[in-house]
Backbone as ProteinMPNN parsed JSONL, in Angstrom:
{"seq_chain_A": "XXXXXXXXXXXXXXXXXXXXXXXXXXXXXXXXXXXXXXXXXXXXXXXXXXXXXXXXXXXXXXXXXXXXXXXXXXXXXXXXXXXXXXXXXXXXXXXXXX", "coords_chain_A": {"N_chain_A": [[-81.023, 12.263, -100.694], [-81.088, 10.166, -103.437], [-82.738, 9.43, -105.979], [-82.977, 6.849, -107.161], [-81.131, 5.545, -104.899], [-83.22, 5.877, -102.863], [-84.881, 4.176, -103.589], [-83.652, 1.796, -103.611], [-83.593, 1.376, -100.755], [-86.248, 1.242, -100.432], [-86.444, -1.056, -101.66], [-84.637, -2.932, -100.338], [-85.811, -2.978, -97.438], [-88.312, -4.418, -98.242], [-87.276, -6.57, -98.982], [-86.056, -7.279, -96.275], [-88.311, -7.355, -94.809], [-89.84, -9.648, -95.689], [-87.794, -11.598, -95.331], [-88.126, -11.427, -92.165], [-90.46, -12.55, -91.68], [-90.569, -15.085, -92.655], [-88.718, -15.693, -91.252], [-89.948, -16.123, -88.451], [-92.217, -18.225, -89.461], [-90.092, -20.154, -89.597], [-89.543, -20.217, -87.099], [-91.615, -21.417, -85.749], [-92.982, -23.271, -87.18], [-90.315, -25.102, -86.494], [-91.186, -24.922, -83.703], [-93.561, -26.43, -83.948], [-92.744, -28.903, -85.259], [-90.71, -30.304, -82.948], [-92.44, -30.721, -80.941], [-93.809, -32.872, -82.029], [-91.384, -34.765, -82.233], [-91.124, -34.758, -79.805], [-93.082, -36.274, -78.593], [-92.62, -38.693, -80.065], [-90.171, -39.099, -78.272], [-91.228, -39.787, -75.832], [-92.993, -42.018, -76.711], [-90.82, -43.676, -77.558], [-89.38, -43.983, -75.006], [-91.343, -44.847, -72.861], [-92.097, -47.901, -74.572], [-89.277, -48.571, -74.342], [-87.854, -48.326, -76.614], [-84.471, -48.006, -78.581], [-83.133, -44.427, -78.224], [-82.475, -43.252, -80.898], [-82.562, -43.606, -84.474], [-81.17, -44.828, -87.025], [-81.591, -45.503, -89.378], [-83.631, -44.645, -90.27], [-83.172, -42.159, -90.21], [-81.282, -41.739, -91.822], [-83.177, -42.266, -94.35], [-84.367, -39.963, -94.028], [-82.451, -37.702, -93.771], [-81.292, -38.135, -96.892], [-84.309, -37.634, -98.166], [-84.518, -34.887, -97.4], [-82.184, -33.502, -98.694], [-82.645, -34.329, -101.262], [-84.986, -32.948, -101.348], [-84.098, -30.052, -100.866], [-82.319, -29.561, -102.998], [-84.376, -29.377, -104.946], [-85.639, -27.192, -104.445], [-83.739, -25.421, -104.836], [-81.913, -25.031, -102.5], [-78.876, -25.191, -100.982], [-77.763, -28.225, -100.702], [-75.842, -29.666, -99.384], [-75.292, -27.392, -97.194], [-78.326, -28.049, -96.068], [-78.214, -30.752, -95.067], [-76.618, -30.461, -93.199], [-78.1, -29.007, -91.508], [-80.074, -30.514, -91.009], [-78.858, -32.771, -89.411], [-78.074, -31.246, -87.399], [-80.962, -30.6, -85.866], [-81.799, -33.126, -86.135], [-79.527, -34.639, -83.991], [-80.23, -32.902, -81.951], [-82.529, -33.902, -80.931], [-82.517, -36.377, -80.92], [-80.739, -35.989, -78.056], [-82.774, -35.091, -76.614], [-84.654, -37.3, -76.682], [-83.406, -39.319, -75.233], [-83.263, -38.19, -72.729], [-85.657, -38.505, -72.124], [-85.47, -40.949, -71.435], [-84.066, -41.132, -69.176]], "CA_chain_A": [[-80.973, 10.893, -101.164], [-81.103, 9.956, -104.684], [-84.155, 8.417, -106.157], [-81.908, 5.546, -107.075], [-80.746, 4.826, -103.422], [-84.438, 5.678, -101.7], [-85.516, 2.568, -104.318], [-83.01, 0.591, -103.058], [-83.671, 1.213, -99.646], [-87.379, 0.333, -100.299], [-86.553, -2.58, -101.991], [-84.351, -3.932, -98.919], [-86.665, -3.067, -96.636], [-89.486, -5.29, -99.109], [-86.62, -7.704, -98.554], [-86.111, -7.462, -94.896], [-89.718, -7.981, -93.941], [-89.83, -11.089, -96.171], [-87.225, -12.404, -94.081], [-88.582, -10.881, -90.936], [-91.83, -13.28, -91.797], [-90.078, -16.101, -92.901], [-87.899, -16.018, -89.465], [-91.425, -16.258, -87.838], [-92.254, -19.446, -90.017], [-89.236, -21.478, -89.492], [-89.38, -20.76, -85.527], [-93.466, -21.872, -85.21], [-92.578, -24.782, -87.727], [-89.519, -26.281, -85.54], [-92.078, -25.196, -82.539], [-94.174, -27.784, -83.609], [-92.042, -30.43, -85.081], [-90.291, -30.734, -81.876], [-93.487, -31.036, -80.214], [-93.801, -34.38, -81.937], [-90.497, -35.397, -81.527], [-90.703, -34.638, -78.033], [-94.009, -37.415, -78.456], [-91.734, -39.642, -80.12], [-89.157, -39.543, -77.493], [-91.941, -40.55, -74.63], [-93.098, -43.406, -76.58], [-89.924, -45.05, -77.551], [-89.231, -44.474, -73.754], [-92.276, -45.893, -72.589], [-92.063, -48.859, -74.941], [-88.069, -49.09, -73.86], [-87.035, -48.322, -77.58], [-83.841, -46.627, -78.661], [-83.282, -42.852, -78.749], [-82.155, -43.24, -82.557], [-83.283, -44.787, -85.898], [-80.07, -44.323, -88.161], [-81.987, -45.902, -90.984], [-84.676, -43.194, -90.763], [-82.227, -40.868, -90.365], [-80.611, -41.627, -93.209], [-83.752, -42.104, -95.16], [-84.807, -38.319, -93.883], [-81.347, -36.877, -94.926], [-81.469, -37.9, -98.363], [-85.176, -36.662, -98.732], [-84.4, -33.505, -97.379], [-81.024, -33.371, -99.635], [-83.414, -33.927, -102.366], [-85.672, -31.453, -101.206], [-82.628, -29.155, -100.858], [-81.758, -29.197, -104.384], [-85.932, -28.902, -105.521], [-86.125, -25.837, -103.443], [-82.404, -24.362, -104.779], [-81.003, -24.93, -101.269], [-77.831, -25.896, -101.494], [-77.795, -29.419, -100.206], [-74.752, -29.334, -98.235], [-76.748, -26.739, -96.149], [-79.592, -29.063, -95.45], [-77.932, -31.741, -94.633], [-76.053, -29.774, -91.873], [-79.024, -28.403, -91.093], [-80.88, -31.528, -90.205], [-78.228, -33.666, -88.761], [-77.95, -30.359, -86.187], [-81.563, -30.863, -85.899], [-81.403, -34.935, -85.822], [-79.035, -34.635, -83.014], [-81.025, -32.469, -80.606], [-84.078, -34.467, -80.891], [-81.95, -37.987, -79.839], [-80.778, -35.43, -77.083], [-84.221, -35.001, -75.732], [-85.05, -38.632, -76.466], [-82.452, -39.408, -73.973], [-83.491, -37.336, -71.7], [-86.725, -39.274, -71.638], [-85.204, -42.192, -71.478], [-83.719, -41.074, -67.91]], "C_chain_A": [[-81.475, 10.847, -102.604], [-82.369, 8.913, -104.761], [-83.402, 6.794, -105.999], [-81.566, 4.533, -105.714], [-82.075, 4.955, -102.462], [-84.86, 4.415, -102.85], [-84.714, 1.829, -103.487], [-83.478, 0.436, -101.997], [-85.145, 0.703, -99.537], [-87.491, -1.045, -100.54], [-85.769, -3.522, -100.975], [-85.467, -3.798, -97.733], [-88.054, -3.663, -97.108], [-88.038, -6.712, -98.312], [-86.886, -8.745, -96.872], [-87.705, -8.1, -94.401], [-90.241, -9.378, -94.564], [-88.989, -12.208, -94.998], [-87.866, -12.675, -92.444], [-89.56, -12.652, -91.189], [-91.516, -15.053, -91.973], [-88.804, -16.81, -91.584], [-88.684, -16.791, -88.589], [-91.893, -17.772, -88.01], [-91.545, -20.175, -89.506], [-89.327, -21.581, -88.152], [-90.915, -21.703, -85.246], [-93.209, -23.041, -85.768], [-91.947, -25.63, -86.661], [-89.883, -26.413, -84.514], [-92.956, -26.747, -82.868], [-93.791, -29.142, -84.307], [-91.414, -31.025, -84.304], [-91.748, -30.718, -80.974], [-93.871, -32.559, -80.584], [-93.259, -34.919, -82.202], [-90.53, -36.296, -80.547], [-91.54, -36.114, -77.302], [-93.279, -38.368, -78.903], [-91.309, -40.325, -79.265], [-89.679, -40.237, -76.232], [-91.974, -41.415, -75.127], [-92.061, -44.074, -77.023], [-89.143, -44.727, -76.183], [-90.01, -45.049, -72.687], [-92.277, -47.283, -73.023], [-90.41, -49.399, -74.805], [-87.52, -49.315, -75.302], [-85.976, -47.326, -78.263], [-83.912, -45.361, -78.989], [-83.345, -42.655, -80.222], [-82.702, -44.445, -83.386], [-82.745, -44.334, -86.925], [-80.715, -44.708, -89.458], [-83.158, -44.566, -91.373], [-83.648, -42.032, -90.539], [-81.472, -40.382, -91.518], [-81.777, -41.222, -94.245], [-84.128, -40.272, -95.348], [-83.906, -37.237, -94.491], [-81.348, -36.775, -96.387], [-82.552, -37.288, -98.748], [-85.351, -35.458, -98.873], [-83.411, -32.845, -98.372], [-82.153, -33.264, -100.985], [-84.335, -32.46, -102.376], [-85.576, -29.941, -101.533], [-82.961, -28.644, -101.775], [-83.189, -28.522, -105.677], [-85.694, -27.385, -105.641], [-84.864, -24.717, -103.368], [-81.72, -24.161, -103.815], [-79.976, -25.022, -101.278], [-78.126, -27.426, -99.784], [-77.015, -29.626, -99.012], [-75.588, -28.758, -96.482], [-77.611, -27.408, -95.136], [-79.364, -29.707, -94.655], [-77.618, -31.552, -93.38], [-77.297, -29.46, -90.98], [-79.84, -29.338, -90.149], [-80.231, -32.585, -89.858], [-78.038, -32.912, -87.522], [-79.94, -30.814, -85.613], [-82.426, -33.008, -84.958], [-80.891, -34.867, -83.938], [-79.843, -34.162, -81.542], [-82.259, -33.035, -80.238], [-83.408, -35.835, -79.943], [-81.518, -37.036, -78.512], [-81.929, -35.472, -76.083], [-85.018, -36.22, -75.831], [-84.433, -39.304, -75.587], [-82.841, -39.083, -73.084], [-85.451, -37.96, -70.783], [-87.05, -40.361, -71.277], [-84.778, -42.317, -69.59], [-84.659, -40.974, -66.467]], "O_chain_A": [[-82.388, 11.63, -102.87], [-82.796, 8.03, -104.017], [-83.343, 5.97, -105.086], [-81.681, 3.318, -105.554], [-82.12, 4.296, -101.424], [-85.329, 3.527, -102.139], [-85.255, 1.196, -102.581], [-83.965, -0.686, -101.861], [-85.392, -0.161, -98.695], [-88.189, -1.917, -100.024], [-86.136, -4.679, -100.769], [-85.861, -4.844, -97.217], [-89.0, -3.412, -96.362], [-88.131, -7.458, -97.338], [-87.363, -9.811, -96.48], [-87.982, -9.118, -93.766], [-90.996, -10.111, -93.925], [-89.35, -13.111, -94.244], [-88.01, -13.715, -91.801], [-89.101, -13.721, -90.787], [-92.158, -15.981, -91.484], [-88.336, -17.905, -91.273], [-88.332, -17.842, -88.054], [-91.986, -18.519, -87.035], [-92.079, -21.048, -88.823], [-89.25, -22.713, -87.673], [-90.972, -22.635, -84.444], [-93.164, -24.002, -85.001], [-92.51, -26.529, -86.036], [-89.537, -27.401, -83.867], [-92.954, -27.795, -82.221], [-94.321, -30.225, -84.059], [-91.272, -32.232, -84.501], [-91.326, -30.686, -79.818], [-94.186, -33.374, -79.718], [-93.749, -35.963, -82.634], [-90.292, -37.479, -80.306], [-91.231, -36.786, -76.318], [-93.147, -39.22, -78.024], [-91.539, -41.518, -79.067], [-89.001, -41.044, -75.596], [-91.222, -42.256, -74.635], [-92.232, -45.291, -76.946], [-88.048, -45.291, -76.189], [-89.504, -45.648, -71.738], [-92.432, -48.094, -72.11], [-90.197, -50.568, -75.126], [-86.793, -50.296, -75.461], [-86.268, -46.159, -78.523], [-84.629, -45.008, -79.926], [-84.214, -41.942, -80.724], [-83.076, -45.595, -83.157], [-83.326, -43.618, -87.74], [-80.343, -44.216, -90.524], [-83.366, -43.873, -92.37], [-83.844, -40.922, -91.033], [-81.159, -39.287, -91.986], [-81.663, -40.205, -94.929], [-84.148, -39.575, -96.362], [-84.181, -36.32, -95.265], [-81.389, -35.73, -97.036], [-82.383, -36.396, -99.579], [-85.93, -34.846, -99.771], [-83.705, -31.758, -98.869], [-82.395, -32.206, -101.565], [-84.354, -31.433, -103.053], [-86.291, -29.084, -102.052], [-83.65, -27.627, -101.851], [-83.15, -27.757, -106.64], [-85.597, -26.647, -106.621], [-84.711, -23.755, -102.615], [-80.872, -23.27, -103.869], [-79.904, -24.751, -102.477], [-78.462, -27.44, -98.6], [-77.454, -29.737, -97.867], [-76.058, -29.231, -95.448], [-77.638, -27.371, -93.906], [-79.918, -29.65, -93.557], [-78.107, -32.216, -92.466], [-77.32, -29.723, -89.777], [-80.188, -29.127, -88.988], [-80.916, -33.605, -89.925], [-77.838, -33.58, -86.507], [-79.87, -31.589, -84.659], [-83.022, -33.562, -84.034], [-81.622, -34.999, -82.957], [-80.005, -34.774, -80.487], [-82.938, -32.634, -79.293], [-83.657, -36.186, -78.789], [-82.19, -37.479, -77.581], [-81.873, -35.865, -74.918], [-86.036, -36.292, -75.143], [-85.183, -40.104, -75.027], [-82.789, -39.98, -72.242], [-86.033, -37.875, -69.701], [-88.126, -40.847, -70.929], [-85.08, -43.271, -68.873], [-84.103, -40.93, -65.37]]}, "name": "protein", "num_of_chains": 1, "seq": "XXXXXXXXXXXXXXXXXXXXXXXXXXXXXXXXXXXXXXXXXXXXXXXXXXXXXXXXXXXXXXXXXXXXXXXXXXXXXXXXXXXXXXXXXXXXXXXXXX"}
């Protein structure tokens, strides 16, 4: 192996474990923002209020869109990202509703 290509291979594997770590992050994160969702979804089914709140939904999209674009995301991305997101949460607000 060529010096050249054992660099490289160190430097993906510097890569990889960045990712690796940052995999780690985003799962423990959406662990505990769906944890208070999930509190959400009891009390607006305790208090008998709908699963959804399109106006905060909206407001949340655009901040994150902004966010996005801060943070070099591409926006697009995001958006997808947290309307997939969005969705599964009214899912399980539903579900508490039943």
């Amino acid at each position: 192996m060529t010096d050249t290509v054992q660099r490289a291979s160190e430097i993906l594997k510097e890569h990889r474990d960045s990712i690796d770590r940052l995999d780690a992050i985003l799962v423990y994160t959406l662990g505990e923002r769906f944890k208070h969702t999930q509190a959400v979804g009891k009390l607006k089914a305790i208090h008998d209020l709908p699963p959804s709140d399109p106006s905060r939904e909206a407001d949340q999209i655009t901040r994150l869109e902004d966010l996005a674009k801060q943070a070099d995301l591409d926006p697009v991305f995001a958006k997808k990202f947290l309307n997939f997101i969005i969705n599964e949460v009214i899912q399980h607000h539903k579900q508490h509703q039943s």
